[in-house]
BATORLUM-851782 format. One line per field, with one value per residue (C-alpha): x, y, z. Coordinates in nm, 3 decimals, m for minus. Each point is the difference from the previous one (the first is absolute). Layout:
BEGIN
x: [X; ...]
y: [Y; ...]
z: [Z; ...]
END
This chain:
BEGIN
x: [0.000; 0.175; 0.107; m0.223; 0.086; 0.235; m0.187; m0.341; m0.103; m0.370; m0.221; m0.230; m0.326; m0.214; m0.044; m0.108; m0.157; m0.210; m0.115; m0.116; m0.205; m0.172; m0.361; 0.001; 0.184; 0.333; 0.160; 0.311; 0.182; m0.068; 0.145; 0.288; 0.039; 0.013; 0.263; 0.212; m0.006; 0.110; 0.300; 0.141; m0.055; 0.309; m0.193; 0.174; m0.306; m0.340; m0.255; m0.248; m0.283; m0.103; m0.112; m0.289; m0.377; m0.123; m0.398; 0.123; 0.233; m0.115; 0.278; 0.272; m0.169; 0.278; 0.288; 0.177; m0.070; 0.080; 0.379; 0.025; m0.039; 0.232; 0.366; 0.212; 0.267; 0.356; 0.040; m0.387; m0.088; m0.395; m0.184; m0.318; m0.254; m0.095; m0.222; 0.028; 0.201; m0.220; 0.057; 0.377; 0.005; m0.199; 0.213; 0.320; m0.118; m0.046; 0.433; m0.026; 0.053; 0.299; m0.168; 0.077; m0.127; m0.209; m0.293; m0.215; m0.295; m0.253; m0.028; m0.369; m0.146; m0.296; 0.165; 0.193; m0.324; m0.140; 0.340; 0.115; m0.274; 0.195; 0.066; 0.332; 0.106; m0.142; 0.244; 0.259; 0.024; 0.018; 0.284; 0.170; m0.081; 0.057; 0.329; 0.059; m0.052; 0.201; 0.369; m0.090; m0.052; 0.352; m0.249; 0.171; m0.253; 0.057; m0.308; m0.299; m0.320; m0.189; m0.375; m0.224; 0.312; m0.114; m0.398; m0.321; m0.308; m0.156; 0.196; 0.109; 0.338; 0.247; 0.224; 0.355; 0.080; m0.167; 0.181; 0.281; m0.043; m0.099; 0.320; 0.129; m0.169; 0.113; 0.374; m0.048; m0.120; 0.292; 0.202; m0.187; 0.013; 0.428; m0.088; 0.078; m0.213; 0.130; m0.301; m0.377; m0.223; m0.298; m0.305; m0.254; m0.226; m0.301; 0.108; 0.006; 0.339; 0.143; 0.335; m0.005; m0.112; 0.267; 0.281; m0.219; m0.041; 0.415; 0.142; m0.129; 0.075; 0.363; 0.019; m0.093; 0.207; 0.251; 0.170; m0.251; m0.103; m0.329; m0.217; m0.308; m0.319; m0.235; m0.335; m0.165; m0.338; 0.026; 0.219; 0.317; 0.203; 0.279; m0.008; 0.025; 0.290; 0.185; m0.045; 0.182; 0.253; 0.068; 0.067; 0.241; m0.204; 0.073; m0.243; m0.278; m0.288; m0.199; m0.276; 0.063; m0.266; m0.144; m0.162; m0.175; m0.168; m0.084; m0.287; m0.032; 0.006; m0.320; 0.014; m0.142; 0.209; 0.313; 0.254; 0.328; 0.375; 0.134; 0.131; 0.328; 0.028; m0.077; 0.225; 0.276; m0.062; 0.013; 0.341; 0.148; m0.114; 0.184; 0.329; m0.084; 0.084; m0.299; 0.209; m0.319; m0.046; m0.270; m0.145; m0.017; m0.175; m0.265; m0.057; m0.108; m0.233; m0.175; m0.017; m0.123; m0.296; m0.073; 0.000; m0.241; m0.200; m0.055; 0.206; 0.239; 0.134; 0.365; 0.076; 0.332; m0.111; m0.257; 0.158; 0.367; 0.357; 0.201; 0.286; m0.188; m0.136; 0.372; 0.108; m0.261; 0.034; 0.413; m0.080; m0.212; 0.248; 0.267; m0.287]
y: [0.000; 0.354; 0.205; 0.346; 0.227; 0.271; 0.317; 0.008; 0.249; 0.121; 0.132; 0.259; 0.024; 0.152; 0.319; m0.252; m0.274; 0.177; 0.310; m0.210; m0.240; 0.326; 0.068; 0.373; 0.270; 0.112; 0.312; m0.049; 0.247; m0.186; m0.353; 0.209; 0.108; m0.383; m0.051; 0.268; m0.102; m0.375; 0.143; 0.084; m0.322; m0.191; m0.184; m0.071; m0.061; 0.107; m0.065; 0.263; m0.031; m0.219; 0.058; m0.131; 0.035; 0.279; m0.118; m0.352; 0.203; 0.340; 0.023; 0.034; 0.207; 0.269; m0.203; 0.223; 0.315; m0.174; m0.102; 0.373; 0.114; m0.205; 0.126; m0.272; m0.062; m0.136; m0.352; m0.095; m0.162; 0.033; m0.275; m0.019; m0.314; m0.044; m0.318; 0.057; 0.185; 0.293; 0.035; m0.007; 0.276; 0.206; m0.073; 0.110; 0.313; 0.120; 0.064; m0.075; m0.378; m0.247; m0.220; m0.390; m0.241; m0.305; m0.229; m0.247; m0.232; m0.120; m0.387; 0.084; 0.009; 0.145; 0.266; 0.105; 0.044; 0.201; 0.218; 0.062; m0.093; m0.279; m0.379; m0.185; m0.018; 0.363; 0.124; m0.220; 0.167; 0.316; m0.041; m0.125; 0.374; 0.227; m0.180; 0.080; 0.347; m0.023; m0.099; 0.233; 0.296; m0.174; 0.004; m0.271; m0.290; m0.115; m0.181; m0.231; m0.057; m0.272; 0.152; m0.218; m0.247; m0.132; m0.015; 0.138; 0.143; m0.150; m0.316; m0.120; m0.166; 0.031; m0.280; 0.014; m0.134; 0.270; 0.287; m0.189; m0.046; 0.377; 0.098; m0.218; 0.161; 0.307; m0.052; m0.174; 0.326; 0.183; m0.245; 0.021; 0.351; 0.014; 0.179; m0.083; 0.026; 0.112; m0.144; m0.172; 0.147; m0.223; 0.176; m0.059; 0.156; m0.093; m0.093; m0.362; m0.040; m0.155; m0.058; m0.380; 0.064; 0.269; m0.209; m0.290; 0.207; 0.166; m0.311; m0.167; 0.305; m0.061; m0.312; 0.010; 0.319; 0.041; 0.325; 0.249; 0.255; 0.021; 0.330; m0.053; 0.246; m0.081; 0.095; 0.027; m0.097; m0.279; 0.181; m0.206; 0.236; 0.028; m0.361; m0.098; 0.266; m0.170; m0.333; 0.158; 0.150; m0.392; m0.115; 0.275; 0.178; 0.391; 0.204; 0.120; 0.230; 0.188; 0.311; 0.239; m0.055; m0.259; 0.211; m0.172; m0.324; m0.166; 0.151; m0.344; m0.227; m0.067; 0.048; 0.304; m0.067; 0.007; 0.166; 0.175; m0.136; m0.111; 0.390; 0.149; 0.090; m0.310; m0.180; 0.202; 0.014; m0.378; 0.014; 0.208; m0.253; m0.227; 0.159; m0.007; 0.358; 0.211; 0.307; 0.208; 0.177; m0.119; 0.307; 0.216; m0.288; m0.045; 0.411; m0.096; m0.296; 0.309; 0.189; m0.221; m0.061; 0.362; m0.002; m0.226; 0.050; m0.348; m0.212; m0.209; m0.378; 0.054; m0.064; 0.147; 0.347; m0.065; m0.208; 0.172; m0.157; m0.183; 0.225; 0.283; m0.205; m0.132; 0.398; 0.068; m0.268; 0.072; 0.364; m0.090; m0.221; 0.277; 0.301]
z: [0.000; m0.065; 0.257; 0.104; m0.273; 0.154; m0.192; m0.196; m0.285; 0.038; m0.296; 0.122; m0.135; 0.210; m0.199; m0.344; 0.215; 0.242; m0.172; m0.288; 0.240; 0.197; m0.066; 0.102; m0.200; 0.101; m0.144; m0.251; 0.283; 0.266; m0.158; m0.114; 0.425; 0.124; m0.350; 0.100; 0.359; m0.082; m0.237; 0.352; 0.167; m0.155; m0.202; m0.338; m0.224; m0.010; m0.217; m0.027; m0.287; m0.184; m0.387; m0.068; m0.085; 0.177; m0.065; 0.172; 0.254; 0.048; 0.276; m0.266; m0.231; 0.139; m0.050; m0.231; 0.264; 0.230; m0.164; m0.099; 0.338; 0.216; 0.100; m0.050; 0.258; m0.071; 0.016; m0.036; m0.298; m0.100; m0.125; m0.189; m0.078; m0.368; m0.074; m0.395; m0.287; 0.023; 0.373; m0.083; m0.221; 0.195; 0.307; m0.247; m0.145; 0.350; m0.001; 0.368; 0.089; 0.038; m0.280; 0.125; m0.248; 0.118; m0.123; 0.174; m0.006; 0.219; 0.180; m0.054; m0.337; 0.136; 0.190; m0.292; m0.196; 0.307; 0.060; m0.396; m0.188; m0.157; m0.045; 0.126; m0.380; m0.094; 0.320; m0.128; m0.351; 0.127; 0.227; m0.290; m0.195; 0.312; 0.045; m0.366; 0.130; 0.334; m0.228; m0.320; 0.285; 0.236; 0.280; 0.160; 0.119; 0.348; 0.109; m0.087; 0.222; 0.123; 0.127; 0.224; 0.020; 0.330; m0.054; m0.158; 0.108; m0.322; m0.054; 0.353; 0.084; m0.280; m0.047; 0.108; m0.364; m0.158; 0.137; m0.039; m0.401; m0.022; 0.152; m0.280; m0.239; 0.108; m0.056; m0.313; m0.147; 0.192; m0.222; m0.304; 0.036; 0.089; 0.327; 0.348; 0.306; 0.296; 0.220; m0.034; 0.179; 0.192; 0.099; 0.255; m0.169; 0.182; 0.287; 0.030; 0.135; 0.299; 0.123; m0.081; m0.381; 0.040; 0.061; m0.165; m0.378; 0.035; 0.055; m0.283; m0.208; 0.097; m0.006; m0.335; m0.131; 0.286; m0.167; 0.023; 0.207; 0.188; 0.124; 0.195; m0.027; 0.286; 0.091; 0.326; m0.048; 0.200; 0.319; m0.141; m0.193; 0.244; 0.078; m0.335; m0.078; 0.336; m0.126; m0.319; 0.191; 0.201; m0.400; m0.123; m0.208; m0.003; m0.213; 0.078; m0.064; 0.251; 0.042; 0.310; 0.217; m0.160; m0.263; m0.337; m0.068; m0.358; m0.165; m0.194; 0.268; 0.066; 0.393; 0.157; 0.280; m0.199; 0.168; m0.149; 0.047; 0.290; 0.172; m0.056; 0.338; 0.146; m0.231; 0.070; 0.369; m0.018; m0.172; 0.242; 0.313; m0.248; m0.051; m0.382; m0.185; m0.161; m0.027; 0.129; 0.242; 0.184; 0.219; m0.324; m0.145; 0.299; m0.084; m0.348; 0.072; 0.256; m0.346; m0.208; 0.292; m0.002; m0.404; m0.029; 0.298; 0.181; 0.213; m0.209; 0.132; 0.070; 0.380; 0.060; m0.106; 0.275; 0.270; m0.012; m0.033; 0.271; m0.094; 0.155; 0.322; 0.058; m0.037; 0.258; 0.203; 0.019; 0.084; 0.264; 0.179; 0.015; 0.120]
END
């Protein structure tokens, strides 16, 4: 079994994931504010928008306001989510993003009807073109995706075997294609993970393609997501995305209860306990899951913004003892 990793790297998308999945307005200026304010966290990437169809996700109809308006600090690189050619171009003609190529596909046929309006094979022809794209642009391509890798609201269980054929898939059009990917990433989509078919659906991966690079995006719908990331953490694996606060859910899903990624904070707070570097700094980050409350205006899931870190009660606790 490998060893706890000794640092993580943490995709924010709390900005993309959470204001898309809010059913109240929220001014461009005000996502911009809780943008801004993670750019000073020490987080090193943060995706903030996502371009897509602003009748299906009126919550991004501002993404390109929103990209305009954002002061980018040194040494963040900002991320957007495209599910389509179209989406890429917009996202490119914006000037304003550290363009990372990546494709994926669904374990779910029917959720990849639902979430792209497409079939397995129709997805799979167009990662082929916007790959095309991707080298004919030098927009290097780092990443494919694996959506509802661990279960589906609309087909149940998925087999260990399938995800593990996908993930095949995926790096024979890498190869087909002459490109390299730095990681796959597994999704939780929905929310049917646990740490057994954590453990259970990596190791299988690995067994199976032992030189590649796994990231984990987890959901909370279920109260898991930090279980499930430390049952990640007990098998090596070291990237991750994450939403301050908890923000977001899948609009998709299927699950009124859906609930978004498992919380920065929380994550990192977790890591810390651990020994395991973040490179944020976790107070500033607790300030900016209090933000993103007061943005959108009702009591989001993370804990630690909440319940405090031990870091501060040992600080007190010291300064007691010598009063």
């Amino acid at each position: 079994m490998p060893s706890l990793p000794k640092r993580i790297d943490i995709l924010e998308e709390g900005p993309r994931e959470g204001f898309q999945y809010e059913k109240g307005p929220i001014s461009t200026a005000r996502k911009i504010e809780l943008i801004d304010a993670l750019s000073a966290t020490g987080l090193k990437t943060i995706q903030i928008v996502s371009f897509v169809n602003p009748k299906l996700v009126p919550g991004m109809a501002d993404a390109e306001a929103v990209a305009a308006g954002i002061k980018p600090a040194s040494g963040v690189s900002y991320r957007a989510l495209w599910l389509n050619q179209q989406g890429f171009e917009r996202a490119r003609a914006t000037g304003r993003f550290d363009l990372r190529g990546s494709y994926g596909i669904a374990a779910s046929e029917t959720f990849q009807k639902r979430n792209q309006n497409r079939s397995i094979a129709e997805q799979q022809a167009d990662n082929q073109k916007i790959i095309t794209r991707f080298k004919e642009l030098g927009v290097p391509v780092e990443r494919g995706g694996i959506m509802a890798a661990f279960g589906c609201n609309f087909e149940g269980d998925v087999p260990v075997t399938r995800v593990v054929e996908i993930v095949g898939m995926l790096l024979d059009t890498a190869r087909e294609n002459d490109v390299k990917l730095k990681y796959v990433m597994l999704a939780d989509t929905m929310g049917w993970a646990t740490p057994l078919s954590i453990k259970r659906v990596v190791g299988a991966v690995r067994e199976k393609f032992s030189d590649i690079e796994l990231s984990l995006h987890l959901h909370d719908t279920r109260g898991l997501g930090v279980a499930n990331a430390f049952a990640g953490l007990e098998i090596g694996v070291t990237h991750y995305d994450a939403a301050v606060a908890g923000l977001g859910g899948c609009p998709f899903a299927g699950n009124a209860g859906a609930a978004g990624n498992v919380c920065t904070e929380d994550l990192v707070f977790l890591c810390d306990e651990m020994g395991i570097e973040t490179g944020v700094d976790l107070d500033a980050l607790i300030e900016c899951a209090k933000l993103a409350e007061d943005i959108v205006g009702h009591p989001l899931p993370g804990s630690i913004k909440t319940g405090g870190t031990l870091a501060r009660m040992r600080a007190a606790q010291k300064t007691a003892a010598h009063a």
